[in-house]
N, C-alpha and C positions, 0 to 999 in steps of 0.2 A: 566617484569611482577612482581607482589608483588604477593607476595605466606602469605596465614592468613588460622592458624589453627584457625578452631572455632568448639565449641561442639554445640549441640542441646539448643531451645532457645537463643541462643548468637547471635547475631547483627554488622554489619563491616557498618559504616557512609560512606558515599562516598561526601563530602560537607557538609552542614549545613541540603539537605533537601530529600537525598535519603537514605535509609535504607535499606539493607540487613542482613534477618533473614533465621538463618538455621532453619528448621520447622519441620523437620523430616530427619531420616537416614536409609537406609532400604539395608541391604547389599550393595551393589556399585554404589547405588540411595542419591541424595542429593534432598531435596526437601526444594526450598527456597523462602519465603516471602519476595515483593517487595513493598516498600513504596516510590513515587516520586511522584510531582506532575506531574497531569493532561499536562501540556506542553510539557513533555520529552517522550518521545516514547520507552517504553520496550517490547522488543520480544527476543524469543529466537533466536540465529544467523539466522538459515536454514532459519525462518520464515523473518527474515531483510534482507538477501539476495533476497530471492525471491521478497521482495518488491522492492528493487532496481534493480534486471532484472523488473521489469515490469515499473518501471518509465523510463532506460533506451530505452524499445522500445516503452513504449509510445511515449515519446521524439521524436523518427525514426520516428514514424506514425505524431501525429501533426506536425511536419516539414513535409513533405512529403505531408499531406494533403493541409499544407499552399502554399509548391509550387506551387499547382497544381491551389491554387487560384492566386496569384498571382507571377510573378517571382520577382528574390530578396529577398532581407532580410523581415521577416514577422516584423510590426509595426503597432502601434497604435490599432485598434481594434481585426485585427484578430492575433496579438500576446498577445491580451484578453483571446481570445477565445481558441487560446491553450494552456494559462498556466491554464483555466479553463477544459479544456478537458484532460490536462495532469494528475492534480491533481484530477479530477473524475475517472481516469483508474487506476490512484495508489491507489486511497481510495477502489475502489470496489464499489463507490456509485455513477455510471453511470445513466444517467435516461436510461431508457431503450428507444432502436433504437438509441442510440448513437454512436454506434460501439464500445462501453467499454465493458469491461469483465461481464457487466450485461447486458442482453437483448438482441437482436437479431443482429448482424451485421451490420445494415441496416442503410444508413446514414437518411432517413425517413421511414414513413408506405407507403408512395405510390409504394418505388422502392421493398418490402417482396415481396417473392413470394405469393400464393394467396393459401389460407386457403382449407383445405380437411372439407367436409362436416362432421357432426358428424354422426358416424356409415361406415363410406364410407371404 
């Protein structure tokens, strides 16, 4: 691990085109400004952990679902369909009745359970 004292305002390059600035210090608080491009993905750890449990069981679940479609190795279409279902449950951006972390559980509208009247 590199160890870099930096003061306030000062900046550590990480390559040609990421940039870290210290921005503020606030007793045993660092608070720091991130410049990269758009293509590299910055989160705090806990935050990139928890994306990678969630691609991992995504992962479990599209295998799983593909089993059940067909046995063997999943190919051609519907190993489509789970590298697009995979990467909908790790964005967060499921259409809804997906079974992704957005929406109802429900692999369609027909199998929801059925709606309570308003006021009921």
């Amino acid at each position: 691990m590199l160890v870099l004292s930096r003061q306030r305002d000062e900046t550590i390059m990480i390559g040609d085109d990421i940039e870290i600035t210290v921005v503020d210090i606030r007793g045993d608080k660092v608070r720091l400004g991130i410049t990269a491009p758009t293509k590299i993905a910055v989160h705090r750890k806990e935050v990139y952990e928890a994306i990678k449990r969630e691609n991992e069981q995504a992962s479990h679940i599209a295998g799983s679902d593909l089993s059940a479609m067909k046995p063997g190795v999943a190919s051609g279409p519907a190993r489509a369909i789970a590298r697009t279902r995979t990467s909908q449950l790790s964005s967060g951006h499921a259409p809804p009745g997906s079974g992704g972390s957005v929406g109802p559980p429900f692999a369609n509208p027909a199998e929801s359970p059925p709606r309570r009247a308003q006021g009921a």
